[in-house]
MITOR-99686 format. One record per residue (C-alpha): x, y, z. Coordinates in nm, 2 decimals, padded with zeros to 4 digits. Layout:
+--------+--------+--------+
:     c1 :     c2 :     c3 :
+--------+--------+--------+
:      X :      Y :      Z :
...
+--------+--------+--------+
# end
This chain:
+--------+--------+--------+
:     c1 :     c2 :     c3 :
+--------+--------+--------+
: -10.15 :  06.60 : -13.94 :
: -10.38 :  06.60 : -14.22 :
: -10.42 :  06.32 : -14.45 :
: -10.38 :  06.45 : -14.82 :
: -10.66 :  06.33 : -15.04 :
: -10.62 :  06.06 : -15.31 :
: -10.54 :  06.18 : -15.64 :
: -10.76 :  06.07 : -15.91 :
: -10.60 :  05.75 : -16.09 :
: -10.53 :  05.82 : -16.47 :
: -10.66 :  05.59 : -16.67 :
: -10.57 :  05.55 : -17.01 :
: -10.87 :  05.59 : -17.28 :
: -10.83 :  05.18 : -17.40 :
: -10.92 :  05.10 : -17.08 :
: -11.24 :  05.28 : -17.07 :
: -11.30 :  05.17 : -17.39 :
: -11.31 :  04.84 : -17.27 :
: -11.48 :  04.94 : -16.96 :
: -11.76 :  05.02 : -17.17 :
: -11.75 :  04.74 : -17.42 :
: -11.79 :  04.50 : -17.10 :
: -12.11 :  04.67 : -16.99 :
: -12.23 :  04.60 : -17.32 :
: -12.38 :  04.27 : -17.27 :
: -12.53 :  04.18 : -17.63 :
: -12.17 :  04.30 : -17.77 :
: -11.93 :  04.09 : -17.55 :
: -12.17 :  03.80 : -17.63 :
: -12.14 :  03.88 : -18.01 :
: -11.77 :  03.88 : -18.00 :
: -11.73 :  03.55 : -17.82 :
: -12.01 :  03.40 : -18.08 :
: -11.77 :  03.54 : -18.35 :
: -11.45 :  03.44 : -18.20 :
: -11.61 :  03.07 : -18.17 :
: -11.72 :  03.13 : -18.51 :
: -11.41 :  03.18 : -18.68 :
: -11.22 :  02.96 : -18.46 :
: -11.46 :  02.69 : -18.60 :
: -11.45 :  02.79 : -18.94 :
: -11.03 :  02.80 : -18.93 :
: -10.99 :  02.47 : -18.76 :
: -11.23 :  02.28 : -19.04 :
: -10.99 :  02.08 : -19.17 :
: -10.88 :  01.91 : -18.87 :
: -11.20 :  01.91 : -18.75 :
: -11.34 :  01.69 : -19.04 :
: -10.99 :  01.51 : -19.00 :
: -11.05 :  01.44 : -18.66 :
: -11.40 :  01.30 : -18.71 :
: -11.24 :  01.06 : -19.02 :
: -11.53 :  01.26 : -19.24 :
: -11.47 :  01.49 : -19.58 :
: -11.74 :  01.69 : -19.62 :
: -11.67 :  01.66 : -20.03 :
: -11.72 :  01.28 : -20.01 :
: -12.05 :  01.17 : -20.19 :
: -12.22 :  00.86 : -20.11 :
: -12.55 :  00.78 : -20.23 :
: -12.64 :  00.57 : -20.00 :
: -12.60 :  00.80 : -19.70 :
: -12.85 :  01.04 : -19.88 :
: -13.08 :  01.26 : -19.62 :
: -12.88 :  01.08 : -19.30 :
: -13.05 :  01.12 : -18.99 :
: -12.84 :  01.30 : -18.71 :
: -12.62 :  01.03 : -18.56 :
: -12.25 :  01.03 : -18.39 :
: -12.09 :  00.98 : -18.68 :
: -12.32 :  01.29 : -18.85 :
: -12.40 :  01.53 : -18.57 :
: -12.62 :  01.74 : -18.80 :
: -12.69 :  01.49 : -19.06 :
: -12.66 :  01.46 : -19.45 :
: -12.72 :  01.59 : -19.76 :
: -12.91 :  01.51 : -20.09 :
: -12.55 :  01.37 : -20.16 :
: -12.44 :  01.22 : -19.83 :
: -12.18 :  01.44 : -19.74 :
: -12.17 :  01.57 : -19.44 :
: -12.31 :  01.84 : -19.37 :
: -12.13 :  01.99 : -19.01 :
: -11.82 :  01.96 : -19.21 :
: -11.99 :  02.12 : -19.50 :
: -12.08 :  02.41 : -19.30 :
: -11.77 :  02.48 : -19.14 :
: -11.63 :  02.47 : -19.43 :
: -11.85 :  02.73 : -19.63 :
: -11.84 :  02.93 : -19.28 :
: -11.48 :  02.98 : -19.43 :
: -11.56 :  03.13 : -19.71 :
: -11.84 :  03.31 : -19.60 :
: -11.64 :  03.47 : -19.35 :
: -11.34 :  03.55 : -19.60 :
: -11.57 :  03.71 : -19.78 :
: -11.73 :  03.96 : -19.56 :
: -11.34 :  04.05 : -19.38 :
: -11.17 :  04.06 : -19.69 :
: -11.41 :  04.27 : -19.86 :
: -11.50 :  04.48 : -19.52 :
: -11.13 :  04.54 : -19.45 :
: -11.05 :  04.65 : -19.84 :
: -11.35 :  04.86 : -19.88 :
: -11.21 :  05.09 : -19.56 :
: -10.87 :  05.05 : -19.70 :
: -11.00 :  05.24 : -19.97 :
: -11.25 :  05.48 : -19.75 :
: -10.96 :  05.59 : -19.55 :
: -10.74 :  05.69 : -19.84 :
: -11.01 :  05.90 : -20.01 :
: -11.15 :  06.05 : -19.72 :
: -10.85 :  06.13 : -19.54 :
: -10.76 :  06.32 : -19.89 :
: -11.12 :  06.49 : -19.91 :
: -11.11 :  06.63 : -19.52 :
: -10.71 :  06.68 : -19.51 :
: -10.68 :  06.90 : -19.86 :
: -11.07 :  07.02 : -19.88 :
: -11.18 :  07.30 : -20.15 :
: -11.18 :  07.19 : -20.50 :
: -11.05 :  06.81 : -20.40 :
: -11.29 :  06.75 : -20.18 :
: -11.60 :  06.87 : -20.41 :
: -11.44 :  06.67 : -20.66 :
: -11.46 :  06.34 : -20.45 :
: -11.77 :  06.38 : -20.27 :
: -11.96 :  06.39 : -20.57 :
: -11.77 :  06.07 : -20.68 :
: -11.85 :  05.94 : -20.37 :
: -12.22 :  06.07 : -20.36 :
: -12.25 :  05.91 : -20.75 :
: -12.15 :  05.58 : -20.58 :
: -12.40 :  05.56 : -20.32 :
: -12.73 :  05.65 : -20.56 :
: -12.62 :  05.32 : -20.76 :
: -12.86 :  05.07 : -20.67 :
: -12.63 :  04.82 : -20.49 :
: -12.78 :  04.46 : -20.53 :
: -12.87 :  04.53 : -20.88 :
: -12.50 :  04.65 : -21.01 :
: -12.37 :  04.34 : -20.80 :
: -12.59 :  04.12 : -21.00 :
: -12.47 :  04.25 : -21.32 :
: -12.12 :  04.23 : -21.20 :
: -12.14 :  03.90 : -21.08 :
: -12.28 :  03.75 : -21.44 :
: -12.00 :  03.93 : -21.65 :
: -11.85 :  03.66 : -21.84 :
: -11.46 :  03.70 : -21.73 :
: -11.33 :  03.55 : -22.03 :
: -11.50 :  03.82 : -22.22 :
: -11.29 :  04.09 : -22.05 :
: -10.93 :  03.90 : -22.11 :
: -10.92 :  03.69 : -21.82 :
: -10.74 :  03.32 : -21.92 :
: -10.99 :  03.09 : -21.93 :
: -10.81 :  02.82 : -21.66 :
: -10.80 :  03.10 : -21.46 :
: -11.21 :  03.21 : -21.52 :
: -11.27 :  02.84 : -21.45 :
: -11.14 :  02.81 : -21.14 :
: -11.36 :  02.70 : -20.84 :
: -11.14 :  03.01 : -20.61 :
: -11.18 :  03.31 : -20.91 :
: -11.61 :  03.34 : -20.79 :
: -11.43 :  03.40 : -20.41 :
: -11.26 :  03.68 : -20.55 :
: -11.46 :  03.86 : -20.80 :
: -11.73 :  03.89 : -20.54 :
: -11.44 :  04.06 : -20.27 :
: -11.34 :  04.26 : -20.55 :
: -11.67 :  04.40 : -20.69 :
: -11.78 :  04.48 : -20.32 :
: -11.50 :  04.66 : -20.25 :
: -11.54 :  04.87 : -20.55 :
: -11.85 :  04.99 : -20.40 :
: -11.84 :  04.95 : -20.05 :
: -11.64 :  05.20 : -19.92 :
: -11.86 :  05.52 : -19.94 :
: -11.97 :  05.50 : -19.57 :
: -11.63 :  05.49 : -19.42 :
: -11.53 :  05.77 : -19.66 :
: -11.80 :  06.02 : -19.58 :
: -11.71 :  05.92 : -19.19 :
: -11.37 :  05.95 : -19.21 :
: -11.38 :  06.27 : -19.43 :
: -11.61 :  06.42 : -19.14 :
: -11.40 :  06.38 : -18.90 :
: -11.07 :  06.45 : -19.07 :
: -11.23 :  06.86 : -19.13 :
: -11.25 :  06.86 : -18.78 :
: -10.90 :  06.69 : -18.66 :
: -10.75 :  06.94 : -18.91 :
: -10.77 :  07.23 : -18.72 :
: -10.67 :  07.03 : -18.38 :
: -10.39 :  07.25 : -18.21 :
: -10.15 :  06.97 : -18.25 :
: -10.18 :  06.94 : -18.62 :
: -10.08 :  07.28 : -18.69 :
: -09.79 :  07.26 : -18.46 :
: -09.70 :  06.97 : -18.64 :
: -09.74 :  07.15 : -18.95 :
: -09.57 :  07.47 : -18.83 :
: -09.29 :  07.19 : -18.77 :
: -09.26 :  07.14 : -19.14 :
: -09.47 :  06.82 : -19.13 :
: -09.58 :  06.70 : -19.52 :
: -09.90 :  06.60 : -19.61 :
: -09.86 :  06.25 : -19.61 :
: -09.73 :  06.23 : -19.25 :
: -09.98 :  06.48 : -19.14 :
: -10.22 :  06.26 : -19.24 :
: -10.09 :  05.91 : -19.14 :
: -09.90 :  06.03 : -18.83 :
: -10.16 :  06.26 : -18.68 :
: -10.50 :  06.29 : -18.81 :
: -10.56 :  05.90 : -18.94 :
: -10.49 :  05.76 : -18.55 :
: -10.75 :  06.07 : -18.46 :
: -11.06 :  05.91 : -18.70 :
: -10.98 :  05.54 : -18.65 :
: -11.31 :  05.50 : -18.43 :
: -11.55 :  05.53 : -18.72 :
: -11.34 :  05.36 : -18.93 :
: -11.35 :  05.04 : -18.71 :
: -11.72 :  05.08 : -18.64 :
: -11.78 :  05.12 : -19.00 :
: -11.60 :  04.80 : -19.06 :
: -11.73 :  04.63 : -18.81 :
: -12.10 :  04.69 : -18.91 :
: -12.03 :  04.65 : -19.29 :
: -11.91 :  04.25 : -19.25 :
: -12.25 :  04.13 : -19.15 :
: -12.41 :  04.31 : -19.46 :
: -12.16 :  04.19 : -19.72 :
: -12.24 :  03.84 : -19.58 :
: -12.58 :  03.93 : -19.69 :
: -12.47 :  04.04 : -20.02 :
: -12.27 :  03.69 : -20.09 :
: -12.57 :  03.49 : -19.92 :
: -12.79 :  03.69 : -20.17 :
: -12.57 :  03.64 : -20.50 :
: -12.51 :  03.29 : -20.42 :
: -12.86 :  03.16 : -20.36 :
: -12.92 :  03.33 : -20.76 :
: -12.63 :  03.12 : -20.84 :
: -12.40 :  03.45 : -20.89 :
: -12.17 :  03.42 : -20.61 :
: -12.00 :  03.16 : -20.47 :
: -11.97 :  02.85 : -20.73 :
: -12.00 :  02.45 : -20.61 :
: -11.76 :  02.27 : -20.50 :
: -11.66 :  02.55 : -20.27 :
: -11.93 :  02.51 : -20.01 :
: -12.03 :  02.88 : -19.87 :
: -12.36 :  02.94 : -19.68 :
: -12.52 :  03.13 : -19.94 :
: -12.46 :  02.88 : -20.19 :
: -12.59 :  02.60 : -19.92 :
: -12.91 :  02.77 : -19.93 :
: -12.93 :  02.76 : -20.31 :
: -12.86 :  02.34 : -20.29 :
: -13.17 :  02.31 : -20.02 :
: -13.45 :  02.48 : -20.16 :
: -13.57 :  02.26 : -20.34 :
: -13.55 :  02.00 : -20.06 :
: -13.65 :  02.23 : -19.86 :
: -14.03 :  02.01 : -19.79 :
: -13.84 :  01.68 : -19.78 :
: -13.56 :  01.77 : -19.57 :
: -13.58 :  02.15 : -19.42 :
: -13.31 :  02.17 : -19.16 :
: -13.03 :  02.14 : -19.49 :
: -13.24 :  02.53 : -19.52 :
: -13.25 :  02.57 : -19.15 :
: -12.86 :  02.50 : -19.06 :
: -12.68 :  02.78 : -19.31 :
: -12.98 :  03.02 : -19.29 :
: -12.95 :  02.99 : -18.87 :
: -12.55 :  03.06 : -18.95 :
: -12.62 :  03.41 : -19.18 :
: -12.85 :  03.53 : -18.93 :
: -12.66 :  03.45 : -18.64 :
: -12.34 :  03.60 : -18.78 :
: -12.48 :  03.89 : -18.93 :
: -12.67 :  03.97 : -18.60 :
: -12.37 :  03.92 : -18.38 :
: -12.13 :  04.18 : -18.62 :
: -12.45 :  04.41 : -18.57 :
: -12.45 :  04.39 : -18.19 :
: -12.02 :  04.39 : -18.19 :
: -12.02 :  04.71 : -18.39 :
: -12.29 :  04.91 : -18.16 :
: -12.09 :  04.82 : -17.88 :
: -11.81 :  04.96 : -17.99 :
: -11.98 :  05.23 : -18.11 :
: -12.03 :  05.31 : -17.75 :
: -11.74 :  05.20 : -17.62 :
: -11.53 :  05.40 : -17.90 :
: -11.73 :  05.73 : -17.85 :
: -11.49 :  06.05 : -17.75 :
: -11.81 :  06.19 : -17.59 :
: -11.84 :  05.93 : -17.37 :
: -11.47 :  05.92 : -17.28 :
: -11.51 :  06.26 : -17.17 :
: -11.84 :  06.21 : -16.95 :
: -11.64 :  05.88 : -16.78 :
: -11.37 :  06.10 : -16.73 :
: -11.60 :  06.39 : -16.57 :
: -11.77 :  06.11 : -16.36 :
+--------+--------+--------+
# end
């Protein structure tokens, strides 16, 4: 009696996904440097609790510290600490690029799932909205933005004062303009999802626009709209690294890398590594959202689903 062959195992398209994220090398390490990352930057408080440190504290006579036990990487021109101090603007730093990253395809997703879902006169109408974005020069506006006076424009001026409002107004004026890329991706793919088999049944079903879209087409484009994300956090660090080293962004006391940088260079021939520490921490975390978001490029590609698959 003849033995019958094996049937081929399904296996669901997550799990090659994650297949091929594990074969990516330089990704998986990125995503455990980030995990550690954030995990660092959200457990700063008790960290600087647990070493009896406060990374606000001044004392003269601690100025340019040494390494030690007490001060793993040293002091500042102040004597604070300055471990705690970059953990601590690794917070913000990292706020900033996820907060803005996550609103900016927030609002990439709404517009292009509207442009690729409705087309014709709508979609014209956005894409050269979107298209008017993208020739603004970027760095430039964000400078301009940034030096607004926000009393001017009817904020109250406790609230204008506030140490938090610079956090903010830099999420909000990147997500303003940062959300052409996932648009134009997501609009791409949306043309081509709408004529998918199973969204005209749906629609032949009496499905509505809006569940059309959320329901059917928006879990169809969500690969480029993570990707998209993904890669866009390391260059809003950037962007906040940039604006608060021209003392634009991020304003003292609230430590942030960027603004770090801005406190050491002019220190930067008597002590360098207060330069060296936050700059090693941008390019480190910029690099590692680089690598995370080819891998999952790859691993998120319905082309190479298909090849594994055919393999």
């Amino acid at each position: 009696m003849s033995v019958p062959a094996a049937m081929p195992v399904s296996v669901s398209p997550g799990a090659l996904a994650w297949r091929r994220f594990r074969a990516h090398r330089l990704a998986l390490a990125s995503a455990a440097l980030l995990i550690l990352l954030a995990l660092l930057a959200l457990g700063a408080p008790r960290i600087a609790a647990w070493r009896g440190v406060d990374g606000e504290a001044v004392d003269l006579l601690l100025r340019f510290g040494q390494p030690s036990a007490a001060h793993p990487l040293g002091t500042d021109d102040l004597g604070r600490d300055v471990l705690a101090r970059l953990l601590q603007g690794g917070r913000v730093s990292l706020f900033v690029g996820l907060a803005a990253a996550l609103t900016s395809a927030v609002f990439g997703t709404a517009i292009g799932l509207a442009a690729g879902f409705y087309g014709g006169r709508l979609d014209t109408l956005l894409m050269r909205f979107t298209d008017g974005v993208i020739s603004l020069p970027l760095l430039p506006l964000l400078i301009v933005l940034a030096a607004v006076d926000l009393t001017k424009i009817g904020v109250p001026p406790v609230l204008a004062q506030s140490p938090e409002i610079s956090l903010y107004r830099i999420v909000a004026i990147v997500s303003l303009f940062g959300w052409t890329t996932v648009a134009r991706l997501v609009r791409g793919s949306a043309l081509a999802v709408r004529e998918q088999e199973f969204v005209r049944a749906a629609r032949a079903l009496g499905a509505g626009p809006l569940r059309l879209m959320a329901v059917h087409i928006l879990p169809a484009v969500v690969s480029p709209i993570v990707v998209a994300t993904t890669l866009s956090v390391g260059n809003i660090i950037l962007f906040e690294s940039v604006l608060s080293f021209l003392g634009l962004g991020i304003q003292p006391p609230l430590p942030s890398w960027g603004n770090m940088l801005t406190n050491a260079q002019e220190l930067v021939w008597e002590a360098p590594m207060l330069a060296v520490y936050p700059g090693l921490a941008i390019f480190a975390t910029v690099i590692a959202f680089n690598f995370l978001g080819d891998g999952l490029q790859d691993a998120l590609d319905p082309r190479a689903t298909r090849e594994t698959l055919r393999g």
